[in-house]
N, C-alpha and C positions, 0 to 999 in steps of 0.2 A: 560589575553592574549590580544594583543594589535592587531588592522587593520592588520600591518604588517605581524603579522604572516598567517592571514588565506592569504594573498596576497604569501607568499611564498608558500602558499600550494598548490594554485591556477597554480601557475608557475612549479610545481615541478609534479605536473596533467601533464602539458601540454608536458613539456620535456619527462618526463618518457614514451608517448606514441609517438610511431613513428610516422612521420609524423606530429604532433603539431604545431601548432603557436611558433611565433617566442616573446621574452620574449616584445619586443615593441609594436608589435601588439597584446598580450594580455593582455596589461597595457593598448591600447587602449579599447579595449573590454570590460575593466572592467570599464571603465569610462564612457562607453555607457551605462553601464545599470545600469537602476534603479534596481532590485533585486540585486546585488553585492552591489551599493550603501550605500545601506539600509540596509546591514548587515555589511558593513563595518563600518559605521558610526555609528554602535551600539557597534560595540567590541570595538569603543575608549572609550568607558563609561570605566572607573575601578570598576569593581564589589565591589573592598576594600571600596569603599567611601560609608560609610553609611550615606551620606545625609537625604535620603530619606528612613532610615530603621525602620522599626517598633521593638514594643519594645515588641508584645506580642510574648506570651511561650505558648507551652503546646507540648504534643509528634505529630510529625508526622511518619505514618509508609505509604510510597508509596510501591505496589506491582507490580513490574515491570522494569528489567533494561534498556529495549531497548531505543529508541530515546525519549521516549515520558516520561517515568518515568526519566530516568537521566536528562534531561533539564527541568525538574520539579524541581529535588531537585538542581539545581544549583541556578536556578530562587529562589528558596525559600532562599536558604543558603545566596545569597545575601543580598535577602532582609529583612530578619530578624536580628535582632542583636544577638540574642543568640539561635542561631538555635537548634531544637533538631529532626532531621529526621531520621530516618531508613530507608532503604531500601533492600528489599528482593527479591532477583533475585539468581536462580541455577548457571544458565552459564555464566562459566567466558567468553565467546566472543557472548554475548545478542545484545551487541551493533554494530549493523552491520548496511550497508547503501545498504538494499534491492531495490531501485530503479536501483542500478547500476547490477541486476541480468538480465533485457533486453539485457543489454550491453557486457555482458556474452557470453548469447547465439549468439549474432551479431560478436563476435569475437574481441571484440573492449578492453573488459578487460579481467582477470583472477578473478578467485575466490577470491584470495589472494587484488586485490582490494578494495572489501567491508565488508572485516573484520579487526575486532578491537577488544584488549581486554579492557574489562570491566573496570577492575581496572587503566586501563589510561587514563576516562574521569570519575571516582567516582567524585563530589566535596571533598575538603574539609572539614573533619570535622562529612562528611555522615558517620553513622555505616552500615556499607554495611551483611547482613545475605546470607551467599551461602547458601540456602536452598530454598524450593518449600512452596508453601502456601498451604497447603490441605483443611480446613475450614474457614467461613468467620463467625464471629458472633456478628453480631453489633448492637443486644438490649445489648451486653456487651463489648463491644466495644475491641472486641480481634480477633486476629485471630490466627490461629495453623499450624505450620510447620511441614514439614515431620518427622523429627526425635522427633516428639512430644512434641516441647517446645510453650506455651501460649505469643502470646506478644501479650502486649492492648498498646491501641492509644487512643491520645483524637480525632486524624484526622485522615482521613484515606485516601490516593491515590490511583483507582484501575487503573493500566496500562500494562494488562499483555498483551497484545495485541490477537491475535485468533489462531484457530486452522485449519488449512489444510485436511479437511476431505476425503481423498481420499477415507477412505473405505464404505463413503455414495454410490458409484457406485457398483453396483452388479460386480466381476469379480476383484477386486481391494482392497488392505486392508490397515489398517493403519491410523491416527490423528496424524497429526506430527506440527512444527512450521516451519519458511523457516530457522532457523538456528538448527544443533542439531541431534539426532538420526533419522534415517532414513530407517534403513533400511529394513524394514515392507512395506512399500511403494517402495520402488526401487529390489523389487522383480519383479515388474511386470511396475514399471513407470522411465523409463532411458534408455531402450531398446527395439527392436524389432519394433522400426515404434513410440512408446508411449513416450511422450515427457508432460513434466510440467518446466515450467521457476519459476514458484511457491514458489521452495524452491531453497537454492544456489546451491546445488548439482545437481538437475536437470537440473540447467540453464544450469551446466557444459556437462551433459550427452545432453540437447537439443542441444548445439552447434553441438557437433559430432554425433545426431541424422539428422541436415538441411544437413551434410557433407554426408551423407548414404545418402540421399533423394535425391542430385543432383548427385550422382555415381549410383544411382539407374535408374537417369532421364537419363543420359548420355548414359548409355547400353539398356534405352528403344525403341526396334521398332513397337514394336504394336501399333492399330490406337486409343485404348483409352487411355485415359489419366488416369499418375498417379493420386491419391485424396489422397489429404492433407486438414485433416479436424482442425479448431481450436473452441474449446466451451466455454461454458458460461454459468455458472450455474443458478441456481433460488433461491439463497440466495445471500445476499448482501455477498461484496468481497470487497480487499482491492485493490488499483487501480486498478477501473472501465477498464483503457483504457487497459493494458496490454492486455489482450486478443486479442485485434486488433494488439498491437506494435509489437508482435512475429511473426502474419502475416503478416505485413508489411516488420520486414525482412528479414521473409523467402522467400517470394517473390523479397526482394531487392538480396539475395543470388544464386538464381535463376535465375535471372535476368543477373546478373553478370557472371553466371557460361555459358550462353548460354541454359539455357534447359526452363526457365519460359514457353514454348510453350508446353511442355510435362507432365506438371501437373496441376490439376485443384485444385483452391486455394476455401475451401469454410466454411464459418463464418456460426456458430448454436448457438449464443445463445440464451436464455429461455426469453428474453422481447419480446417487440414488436419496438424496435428504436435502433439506432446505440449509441444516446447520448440522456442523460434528459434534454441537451438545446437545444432547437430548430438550432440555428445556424451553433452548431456544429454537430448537428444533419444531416443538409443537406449538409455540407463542408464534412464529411465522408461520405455520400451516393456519392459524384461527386466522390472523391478521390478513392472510391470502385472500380467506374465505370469507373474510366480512366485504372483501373488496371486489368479490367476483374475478380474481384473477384465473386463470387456468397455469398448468403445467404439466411437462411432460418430462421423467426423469430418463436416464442413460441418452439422453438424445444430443450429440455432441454435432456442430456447426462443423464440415467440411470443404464447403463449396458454396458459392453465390454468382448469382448471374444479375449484376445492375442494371443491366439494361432491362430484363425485363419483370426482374421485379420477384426474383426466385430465389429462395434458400435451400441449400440440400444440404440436410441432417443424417449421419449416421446411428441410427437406433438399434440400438442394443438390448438383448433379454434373453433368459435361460430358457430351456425347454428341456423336458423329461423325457431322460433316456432310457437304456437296457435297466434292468433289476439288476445289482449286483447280489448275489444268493448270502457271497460271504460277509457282506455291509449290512445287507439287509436294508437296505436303499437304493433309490434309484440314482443311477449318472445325471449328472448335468450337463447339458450342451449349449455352449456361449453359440447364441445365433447374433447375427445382425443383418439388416439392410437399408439402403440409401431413402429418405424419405426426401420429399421436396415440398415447398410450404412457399405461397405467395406471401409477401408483403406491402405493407403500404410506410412501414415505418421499421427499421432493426436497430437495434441496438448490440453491436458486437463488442464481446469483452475477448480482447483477442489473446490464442496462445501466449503461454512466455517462458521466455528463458534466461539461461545465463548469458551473456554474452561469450561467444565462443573464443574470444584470446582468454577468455578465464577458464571455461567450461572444457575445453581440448586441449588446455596445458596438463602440466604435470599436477599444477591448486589445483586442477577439479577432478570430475571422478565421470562415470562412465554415463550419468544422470545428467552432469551440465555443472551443477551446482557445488559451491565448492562443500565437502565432507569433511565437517567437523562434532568433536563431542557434544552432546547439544546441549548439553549444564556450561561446561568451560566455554565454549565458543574456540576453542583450540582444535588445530587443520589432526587429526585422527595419523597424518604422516609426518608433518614436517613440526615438529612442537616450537619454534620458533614464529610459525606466522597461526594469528588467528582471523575470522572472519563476521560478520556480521551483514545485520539487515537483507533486501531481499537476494543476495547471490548465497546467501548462507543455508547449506542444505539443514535444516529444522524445521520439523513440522510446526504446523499453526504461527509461522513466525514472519512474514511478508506483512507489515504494518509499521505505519512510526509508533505506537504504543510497545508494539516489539522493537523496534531500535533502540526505545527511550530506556527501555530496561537493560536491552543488551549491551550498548558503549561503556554503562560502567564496569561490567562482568568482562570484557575485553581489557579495557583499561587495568584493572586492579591483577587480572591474571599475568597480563604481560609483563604487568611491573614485577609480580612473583616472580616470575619464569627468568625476566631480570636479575633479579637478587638470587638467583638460585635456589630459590624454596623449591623444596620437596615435594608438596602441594598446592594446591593451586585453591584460593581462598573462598574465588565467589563462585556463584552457580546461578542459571536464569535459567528460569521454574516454569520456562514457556510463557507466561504472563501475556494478553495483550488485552487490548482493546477494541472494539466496533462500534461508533455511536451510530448505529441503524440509523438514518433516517427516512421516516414511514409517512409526511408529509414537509409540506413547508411550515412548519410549527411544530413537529414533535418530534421525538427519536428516543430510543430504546437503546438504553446505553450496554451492550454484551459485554462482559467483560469474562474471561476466565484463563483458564492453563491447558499444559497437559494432560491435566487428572478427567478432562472433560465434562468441567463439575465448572457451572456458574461460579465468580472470584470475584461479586464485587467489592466496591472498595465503599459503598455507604450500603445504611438502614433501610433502603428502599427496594423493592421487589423491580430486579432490571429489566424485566419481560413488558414491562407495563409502557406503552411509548407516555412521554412526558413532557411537558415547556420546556423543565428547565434544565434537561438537557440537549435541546435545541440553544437556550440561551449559551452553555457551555461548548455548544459544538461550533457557532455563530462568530461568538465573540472572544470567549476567553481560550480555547485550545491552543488558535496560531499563536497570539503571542507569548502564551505559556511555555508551549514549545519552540520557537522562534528564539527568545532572547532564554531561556531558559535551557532550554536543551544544548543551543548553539554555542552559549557561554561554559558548557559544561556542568552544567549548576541542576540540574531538573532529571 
């Protein structure tokens, strides 16, 4: 697949949604940025030229179709000359482009935008298994499918990405993924005030839930305000920021509808900061406060009652204890109790994990997720399998900006570990991405690492929300990442 093509896909974004740039001005656009660049300039590479291809062999079996397993085994299929990968994924539409589920509920796309079926981005050559992995066993290097059949690996990929725990809340049931069966959970989350952008169907149901919310506001004459809560759970999640973007445009919806004065907009999640880097950290506490948002930190969602319209929050805070003489400070005492909060409108970003045929095998670890070096992506016990995207225990690293980095760092290692090198070549520096979006027009593109130090990648101050990375969040990401990531090339 050649520049060209993801450039028409780029264009074919922008036409298909009303209102779009015009085909000139987003040739200019794409010339402005470096992220288009740099993925364009990667799809002129021809995957066919094995230059640069390695000559070792052995089986690889990746678990996982979504973005992070498929652009693994493309990467691989490349670069090896006589490839031999499986891949094991149920759903034939695994491959979806879950960032454009904000975009959903803002009204800006349809469902039908971020799906994709599977079998039109397999590589080459991949033996693709529709089936579930039920066991992992790798003192024997096999693993086991639903319908009971054994396949051994010399290598092993784990990229099944996580699970949506909604029924970790008291009043709420169901473990779903954002694509796939659901309906266990939208018993109780799609309706009636209870909203999750979470999964694709929810984004659809959250749309038409901000649409009730401002019909709601409009016929309001009483002197308190409606309450629109959005949370934040106490285990890691996959974009961090989402939780914020949905209030952002619910409020830009609100805003727009005339009623933003008749509903109180208010953030609970379970930390203590708005962001882990300091800079963006205080550029969202100003942007909260130009917007009259409220929030409450340590306050983690435990329980909800739909019917009547109640949230119970666990809040959390220290309190001062005995002197110790010889610290010469006082103890701290973690207190906590149950608080309850009416609603008119929730937004739940629910628990998540690993899926537990990964997370209570022998790949994972006592956390859920599987434990690996977080430079190499290599499993810290079994150095034959590595892992990636969200089931991969690394911090700041649940994002496609973090996968897009990661499958080459998997890729290139495993091929070492192949060849038998001694070291292991590539390293992922934590890298991702968040294009905040802080209305229907603008976003604040975060970008950074490990070092929790802002990492952007242009001359522009990224705190600052902006058009044009709205335009890049809009129109050019999915297909950059889409034909770009998914060919291996990006």
């Amino acid at each position: 697949m050649k520049s060209n093509k993801i450039i028409e896909d780029i264009l074919f974004e922008i036409e298909k949604h009303e209102g779009g740039m015009s085909r000139r001005n987003a040739m200019k656009f794409l010339a402005a940025s470096p992220i288009a660049a740099s993925v364009l300039a990667s799809a002129t590479t021809a995957t066919e030229a094995h230059a640069s291809s390695s000559n070792a062999t052995g089986k690889i079996v990746i678990v996982g179709g979504g973005l992070a397993g498929v652009a693994t085994a493309a990467k691989l299929t490349s670069r090896l000359s006589n490839p031999n990968i499986t891949l094991i994924e149920p759903n034939p539409k695994s491959v979806s482009y879950q960032p454009g589920q904000t975009l959903i509920a803002a009204g800006v796309w349809q469902k039908s935008d971020i799906e994709y079926e599977t079998a039109n981005f397999m590589p080459k050559g991949v033996k693709w298994i529709k089936d579930s992995v039920v066991s992992f066993d790798p003192q024997n290097n096999k693993v086991k499918t639903a319908d009971g059949t054994e396949i051994s690996y010399d290598y092993l990929v784990v990229a099944t990405g996580l699970m949506l725990n909604f029924g970790a809340i008291k009043g709420l049931e169901g473990e779903i993924t954002s694509s796939g069966a659901n309906d266990v959970v939208r018993t109780k989350v799609g309706k009636d005030g209870v909203y999750s952008i979470y999964f694709a169907d929810g984004a659809v149901d959250t749309k038409k839930g901000i649409e009730e919310l401002i019909a709601k506001a409009k016929a309001h004459k009483g002197p308190e305000k409606l309450q629109a809560i959005f949370t934040d759970p106490d285990t890691a999640i996959k974009c961090g920021g989402a939780p914020k973007k949905i209030m952002y445009i619910t409020h830009d919806l609100l805003s727009k509808a005339g009623v933003r004065d008749k509903v109180e907009l208010t953030f609970c999640p379970s930390g203590d900061k708005m962001f882990g880097v300091p800079e963006y950290n205080t550029a969202i506490f100003e942007q909260f406060k130009a917007r009259d948002f409220k929030w409450e930190f340590k306050t983690n969602l435990v329980a909800i009652d739909t019917e009547k319209k109640v949230a119970t929050f666990e809040k959390k805070w220290l309190e001062k204890g005995e002197y110790d003489e010889d610290l010469k400070e006082y103890t701290m005492i973690s207190m906590s109790k149950n608080v309850e909060k009416k609603y008119d409108f929730i937004h739940i970003t629910p628990p998540q994990k690993a899926p537990d045929v990964v997370g209570k095998s022998p790949v994972g670890s006592s956390k859920g997720w599987v434990p690996v070096v977080k430079e190499t992506l290599q499993h810290v016990t079994y150095k034959n399998i590595f892992a990636l995207g969200d089931v991969a225990a690394v911090p700041m690293g649940k994002t496609g900006g973090s996968a897009r980095k990661q499958y080459n760092v998997v890729a290139e290692n495993l091929i070492a570990v192949m060849e038998k090198q001694e070291k292991l070549p590539a390293a992922y520096d934590g890298y991702t991405v968040c294009p905040l979006i802080t209305s229907i027009g603008t976003v604040a593109l975060l970008e950074f690492n490990w070092t929790a130090k802002p990492a952007p990648s242009f001359p522009l101050d990224p705190t600052q929300e902006r058009w044009i990375w709205w335009l890049l969040k809009v129109y050019a990401l999915k297909p950059m990442t889409v034909y770009g990531m998914l060919s291996g090339r990006a």
